[in-house]
VMD Tcl script that draws the C-alpha trace (Angstrom):
set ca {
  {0.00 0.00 0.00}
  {1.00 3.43 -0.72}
  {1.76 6.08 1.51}
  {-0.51 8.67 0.80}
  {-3.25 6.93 -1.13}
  {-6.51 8.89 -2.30}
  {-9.42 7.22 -3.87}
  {-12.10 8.54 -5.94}
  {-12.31 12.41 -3.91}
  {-14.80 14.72 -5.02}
  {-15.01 17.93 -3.37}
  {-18.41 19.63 -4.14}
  {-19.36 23.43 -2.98}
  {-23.66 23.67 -2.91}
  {-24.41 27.78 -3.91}
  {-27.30 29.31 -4.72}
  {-26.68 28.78 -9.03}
  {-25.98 24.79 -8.27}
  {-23.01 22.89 -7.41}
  {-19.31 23.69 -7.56}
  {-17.71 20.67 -8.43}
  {-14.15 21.76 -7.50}
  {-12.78 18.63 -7.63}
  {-14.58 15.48 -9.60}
  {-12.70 12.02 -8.90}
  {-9.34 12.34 -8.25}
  {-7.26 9.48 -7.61}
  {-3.35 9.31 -7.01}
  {-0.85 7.20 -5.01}
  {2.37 8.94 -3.05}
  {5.49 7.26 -1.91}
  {7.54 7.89 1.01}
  {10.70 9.84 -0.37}
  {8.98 10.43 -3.32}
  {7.66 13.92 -5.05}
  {4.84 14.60 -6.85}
  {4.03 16.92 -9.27}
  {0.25 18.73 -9.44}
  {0.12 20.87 -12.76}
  {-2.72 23.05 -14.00}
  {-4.17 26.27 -14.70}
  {-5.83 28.23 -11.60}
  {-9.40 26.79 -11.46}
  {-8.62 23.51 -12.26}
  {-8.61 21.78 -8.32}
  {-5.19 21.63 -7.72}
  {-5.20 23.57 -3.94}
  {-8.85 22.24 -3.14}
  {-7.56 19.10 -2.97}
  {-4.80 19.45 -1.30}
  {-6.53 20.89 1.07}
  {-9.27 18.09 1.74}
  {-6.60 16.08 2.76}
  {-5.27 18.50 5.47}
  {-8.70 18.73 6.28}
  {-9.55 22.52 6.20}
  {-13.13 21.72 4.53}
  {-14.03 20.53 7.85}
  {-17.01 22.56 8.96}
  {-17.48 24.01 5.48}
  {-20.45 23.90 3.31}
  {-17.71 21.60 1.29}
  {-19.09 17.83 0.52}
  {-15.71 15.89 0.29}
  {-16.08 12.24 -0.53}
  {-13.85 9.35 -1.06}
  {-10.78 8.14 0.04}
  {-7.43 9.35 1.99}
  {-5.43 7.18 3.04}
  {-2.55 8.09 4.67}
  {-0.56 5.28 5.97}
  {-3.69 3.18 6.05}
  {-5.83 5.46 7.75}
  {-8.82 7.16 5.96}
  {-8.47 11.93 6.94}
  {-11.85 11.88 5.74}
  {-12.98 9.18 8.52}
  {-11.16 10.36 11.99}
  {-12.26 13.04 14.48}
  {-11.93 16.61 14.22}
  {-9.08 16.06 17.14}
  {-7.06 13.68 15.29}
  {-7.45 15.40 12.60}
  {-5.68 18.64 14.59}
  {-3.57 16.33 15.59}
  {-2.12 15.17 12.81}
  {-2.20 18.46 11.05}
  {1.66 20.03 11.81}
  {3.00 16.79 12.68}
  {2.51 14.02 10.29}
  {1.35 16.69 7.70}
  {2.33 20.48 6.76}
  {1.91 22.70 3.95}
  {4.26 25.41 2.91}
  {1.49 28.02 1.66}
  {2.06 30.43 -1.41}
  {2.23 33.51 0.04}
  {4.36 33.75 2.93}
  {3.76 37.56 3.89}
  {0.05 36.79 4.57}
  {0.96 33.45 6.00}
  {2.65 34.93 8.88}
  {1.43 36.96 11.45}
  {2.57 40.54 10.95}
  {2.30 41.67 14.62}
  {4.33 38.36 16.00}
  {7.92 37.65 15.91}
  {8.96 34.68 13.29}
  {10.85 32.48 15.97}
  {7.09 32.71 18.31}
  {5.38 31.34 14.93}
  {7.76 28.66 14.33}
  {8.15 27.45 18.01}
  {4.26 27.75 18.43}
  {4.15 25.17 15.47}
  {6.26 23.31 17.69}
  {4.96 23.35 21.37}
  {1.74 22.53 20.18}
  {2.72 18.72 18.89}
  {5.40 18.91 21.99}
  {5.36 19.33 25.88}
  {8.48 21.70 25.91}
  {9.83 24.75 27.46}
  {9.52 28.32 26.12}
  {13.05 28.11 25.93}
  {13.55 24.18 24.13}
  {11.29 25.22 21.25}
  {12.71 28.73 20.85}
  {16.13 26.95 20.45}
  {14.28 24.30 17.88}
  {13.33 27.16 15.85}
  {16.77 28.60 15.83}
  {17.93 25.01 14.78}
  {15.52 25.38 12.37}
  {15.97 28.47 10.68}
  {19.62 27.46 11.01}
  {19.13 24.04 8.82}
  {16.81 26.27 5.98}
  {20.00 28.84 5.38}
  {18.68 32.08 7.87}
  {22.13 33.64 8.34}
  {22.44 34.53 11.68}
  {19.67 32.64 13.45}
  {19.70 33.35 16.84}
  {19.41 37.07 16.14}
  {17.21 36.44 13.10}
  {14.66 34.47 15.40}
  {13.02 37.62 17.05}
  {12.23 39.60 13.85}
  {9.02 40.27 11.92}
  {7.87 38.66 9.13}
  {8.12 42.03 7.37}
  {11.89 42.45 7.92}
  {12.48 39.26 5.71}
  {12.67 39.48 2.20}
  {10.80 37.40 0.05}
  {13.13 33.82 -0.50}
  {13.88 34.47 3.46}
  {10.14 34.05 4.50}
  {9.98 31.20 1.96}
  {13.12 29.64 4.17}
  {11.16 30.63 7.45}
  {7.84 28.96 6.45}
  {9.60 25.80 5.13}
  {11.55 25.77 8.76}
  {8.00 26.20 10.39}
  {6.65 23.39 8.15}
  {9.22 20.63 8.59}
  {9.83 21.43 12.54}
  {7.92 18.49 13.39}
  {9.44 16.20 11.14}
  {6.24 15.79 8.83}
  {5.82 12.35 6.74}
  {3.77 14.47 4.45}
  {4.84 17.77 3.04}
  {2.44 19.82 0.67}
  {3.95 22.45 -1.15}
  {1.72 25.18 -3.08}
  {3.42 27.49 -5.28}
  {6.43 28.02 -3.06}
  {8.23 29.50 -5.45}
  {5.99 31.99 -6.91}
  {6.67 35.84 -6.69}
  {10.76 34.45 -6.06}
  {13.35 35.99 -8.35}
  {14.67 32.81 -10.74}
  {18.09 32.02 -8.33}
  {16.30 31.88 -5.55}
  {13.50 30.28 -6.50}
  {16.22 27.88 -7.55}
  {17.56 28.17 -4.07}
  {14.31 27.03 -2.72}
  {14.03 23.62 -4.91}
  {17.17 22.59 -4.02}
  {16.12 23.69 -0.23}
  {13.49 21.48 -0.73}
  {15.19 18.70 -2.16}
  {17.31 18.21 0.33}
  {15.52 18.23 3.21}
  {12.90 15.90 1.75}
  {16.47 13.31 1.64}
  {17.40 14.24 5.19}
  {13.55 13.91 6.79}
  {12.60 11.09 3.72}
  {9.43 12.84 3.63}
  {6.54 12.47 0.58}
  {6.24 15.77 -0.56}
  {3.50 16.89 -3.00}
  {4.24 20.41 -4.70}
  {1.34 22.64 -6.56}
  {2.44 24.63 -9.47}
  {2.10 25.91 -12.97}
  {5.64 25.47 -13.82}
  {6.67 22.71 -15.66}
  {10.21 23.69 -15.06}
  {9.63 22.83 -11.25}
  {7.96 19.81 -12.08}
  {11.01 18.97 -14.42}
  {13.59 19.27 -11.17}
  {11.76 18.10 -8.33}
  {8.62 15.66 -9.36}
  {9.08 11.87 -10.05}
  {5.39 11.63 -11.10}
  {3.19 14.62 -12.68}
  {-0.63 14.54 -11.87}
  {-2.42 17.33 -14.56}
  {-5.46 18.70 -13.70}
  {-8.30 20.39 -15.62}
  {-11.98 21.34 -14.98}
  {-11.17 19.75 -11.52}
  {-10.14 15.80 -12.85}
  {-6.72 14.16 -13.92}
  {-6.29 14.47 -17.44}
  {-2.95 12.97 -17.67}
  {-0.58 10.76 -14.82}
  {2.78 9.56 -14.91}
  {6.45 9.56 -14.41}
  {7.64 13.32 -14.48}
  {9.97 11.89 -17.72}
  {6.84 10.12 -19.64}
  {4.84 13.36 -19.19}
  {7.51 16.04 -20.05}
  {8.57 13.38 -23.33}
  {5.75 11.48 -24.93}
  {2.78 13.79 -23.26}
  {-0.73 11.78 -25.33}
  {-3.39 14.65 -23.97}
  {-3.71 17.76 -25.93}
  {-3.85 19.82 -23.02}
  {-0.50 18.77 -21.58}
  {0.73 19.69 -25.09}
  {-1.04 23.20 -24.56}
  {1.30 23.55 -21.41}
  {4.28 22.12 -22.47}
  {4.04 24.67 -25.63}
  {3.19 27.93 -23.71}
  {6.53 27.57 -21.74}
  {8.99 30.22 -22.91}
  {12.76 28.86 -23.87}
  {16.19 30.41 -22.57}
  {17.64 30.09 -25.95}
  {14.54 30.26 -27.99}
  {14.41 32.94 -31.03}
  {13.82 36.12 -29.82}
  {10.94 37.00 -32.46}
  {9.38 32.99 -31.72}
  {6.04 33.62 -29.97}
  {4.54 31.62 -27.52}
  {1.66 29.51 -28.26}
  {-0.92 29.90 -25.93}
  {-3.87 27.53 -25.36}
  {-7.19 29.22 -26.37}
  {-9.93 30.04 -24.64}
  {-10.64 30.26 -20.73}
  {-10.51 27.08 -18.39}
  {-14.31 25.39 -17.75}
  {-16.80 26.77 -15.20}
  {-16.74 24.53 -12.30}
  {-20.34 24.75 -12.07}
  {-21.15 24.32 -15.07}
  {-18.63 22.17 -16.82}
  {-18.93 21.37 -20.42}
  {-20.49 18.39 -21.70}
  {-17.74 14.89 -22.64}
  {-14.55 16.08 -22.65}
  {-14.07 19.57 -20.51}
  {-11.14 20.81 -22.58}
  {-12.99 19.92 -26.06}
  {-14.04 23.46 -26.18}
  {-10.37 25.03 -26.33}
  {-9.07 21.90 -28.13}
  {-7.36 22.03 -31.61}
  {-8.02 18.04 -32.15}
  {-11.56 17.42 -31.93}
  {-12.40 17.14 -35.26}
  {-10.24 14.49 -35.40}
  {-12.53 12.75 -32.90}
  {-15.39 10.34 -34.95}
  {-18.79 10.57 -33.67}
  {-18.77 13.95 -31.36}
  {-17.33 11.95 -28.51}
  {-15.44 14.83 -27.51}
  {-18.60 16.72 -27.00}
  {-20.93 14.14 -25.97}
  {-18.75 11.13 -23.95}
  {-17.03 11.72 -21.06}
  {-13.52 10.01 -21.78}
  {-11.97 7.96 -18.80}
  {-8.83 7.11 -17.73}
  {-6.94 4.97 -19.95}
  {-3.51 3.52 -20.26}
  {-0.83 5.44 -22.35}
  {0.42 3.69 -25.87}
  {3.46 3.19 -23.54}
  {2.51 1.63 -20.22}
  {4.17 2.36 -17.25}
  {2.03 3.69 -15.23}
  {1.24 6.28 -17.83}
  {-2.64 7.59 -17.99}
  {-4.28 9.95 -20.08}
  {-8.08 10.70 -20.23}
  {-8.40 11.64 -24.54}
  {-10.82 10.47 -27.19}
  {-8.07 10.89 -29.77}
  {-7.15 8.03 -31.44}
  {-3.06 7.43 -31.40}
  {-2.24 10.57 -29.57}
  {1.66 9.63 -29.30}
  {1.72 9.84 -33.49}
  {-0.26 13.13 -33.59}
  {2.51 14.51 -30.82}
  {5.53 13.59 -32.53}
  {4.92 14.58 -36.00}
  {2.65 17.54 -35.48}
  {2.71 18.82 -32.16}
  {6.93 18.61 -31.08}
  {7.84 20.04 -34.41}
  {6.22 23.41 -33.64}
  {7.39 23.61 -29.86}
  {10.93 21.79 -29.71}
  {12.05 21.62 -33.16}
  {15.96 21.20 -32.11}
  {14.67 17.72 -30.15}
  {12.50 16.43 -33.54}
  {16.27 17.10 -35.13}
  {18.53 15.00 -32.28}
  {15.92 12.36 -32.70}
}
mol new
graphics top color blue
foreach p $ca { graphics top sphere $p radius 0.5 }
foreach p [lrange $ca 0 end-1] q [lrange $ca 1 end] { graphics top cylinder $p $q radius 0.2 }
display resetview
């Protein structure tokens, strides 16, 4: 059995126009020591699901359903006090933002030693040195002086380091990570992966990371889960996915992704469109409305037939939820040509 094991969650939000169906049967698996990868645009689920399974849609007009099973045991089963229990402990999250993470009027050592003595019976004075070990082991120069300033006094990749340090200073089996390099400047957002990275190897921790950036996905994810209209559209190892991608949508992000050494006058290709109404989804396929390849399709599947989860042409583990018939062809010939046309030449 996996780790971290979710089954089948649906996360549904009744309003007054009908029913937000933020997220619509997800299912992934998560290994100890391993990372994975959740890709999409904003809309498409990614943070309401991570967040079912740290259980903050607890006393919410939220309907969450399914399964999480984290080291056998079902989150969506156990009391509101294990649940509090469990949250800081045996899982954190690093949240986007750090400023409005943080408490502006309190000191960043009280925060991070709070996050401690509330999993710990210990001394003012132990967990104030556990959060100077802390901010020590995430690269806060100076951390016993650094301890008793305010969030505010930090710079951006600093807070980043503090709220990591807060996160993993209870030795978490389960680390989620939204976004936690967004807003960073590109070395130290670089900084912060290989932060990550290594700390995941010293505390062997599952970490899940949140983003839009393939390029984080490429240097820290073994597997990539992508999300649309709130469902997994496409699952595998972080290689499979970045190489032989066989849903249209993946292709849309893959090809929207600017390149270092890319001609200067090359324009991005952007996907079309706007991402699905959660409330009211489309009909069949939710991304047939901003898809190139539907014609393609015989018989208006695409806008009439929901398409499930199916193997990849490759195996592996690979899974990809598309009507279109030999996907892998249509990528290599049409689709790599026009967004990495030095790797259709090496190959």
């Amino acid at each position: 059995m996996s780790f971290l094991s979710v089954r089948d969650l649906r996360v549904h939000f009744p309003t007054v126009d009908g029913i937000v169906k933020a997220t619509d049967g997800l299912s992934f698996d998560l290994e100890k020591g391993k990372t994975l990868g959740i890709v999409g645009e904003s809309g498409s689920g990614k943070s309401v699901s991570t967040s079912a399974i740290l259980g903050l849609h607890r006393h919410t007009n939220a309907v969450v359903s399914g399964e999480i099973l984290l080291d056998g045991v079902d989150l969506l089963k156990i009391s509101d006090e294990d649940m509090r229990r469990r949250r800081g402990r045996d899982i954190a999250m690093i949240f986007q933002d750090p400023l409005s993470s943080m408490h502006p009027y309190y000191r960043v050592g009280n925060q991070i030693a709070e996050a401690y003595r509330v999993h710990h019976d210990v001394s003012r004075k132990a967990a104030r040195a556990r959060a100077i070990e802390m901010l020590d082991r995430v690269g806060i120069p100076q951390p016993d002086r650094r301890v008793d300033d305010y969030p505010h006094q930090f710079s951006g990749g600093m807070r980043q380091r503090a709220m990591i340090a807060m996160a993993l200073i209870n030795n978490p089996s389960l680390l989620i990570a939204d976004e936690p390099t967004t807003a960073l400047d590109v070395t130290v957002q670089a900084q912060i992966l290989d932060l990550l990275q290594d700390l995941q190897r010293d505390f062997d921790a599952a970490v899940m990371i949140i983003t839009h950036d393939l390029g984080v996905v490429a240097e820290m994810a073994h597997d990539v889960l992508v999300m649309y209209g709130g469902r997994c559209v496409e699952y595998g190892s972080t290689k499979e996915i970045l190489t032989h991608p066989e849903m249209p949508y993946t292709w849309g992000l893959l090809s929207s992704i600017p390149e270092v050494d890319a001609d200067p006058e090359a324009k991005l290709v952007p996907i079309p469109g706007n991402p699905p109404s959660l409330l009211s989804p489309p009909s069949g396929c939710h991304f047939h409305p901003r898809c190139a390849y539907r014609e393609r399709v015989p018989g208006d599947l695409c806008r009439t037939v929901t398409p499930e989860l199916t193997p990849g042409s490759r195996g592996d583990g690979h899974l990809k939820r598309c009507h279109l018939a030999n996907p892998e062809i249509v990528y290599e010939q049409e689709v790599l040509p026009q967004i990495a046309p030095d790797l259709v030449e090496e190959r």
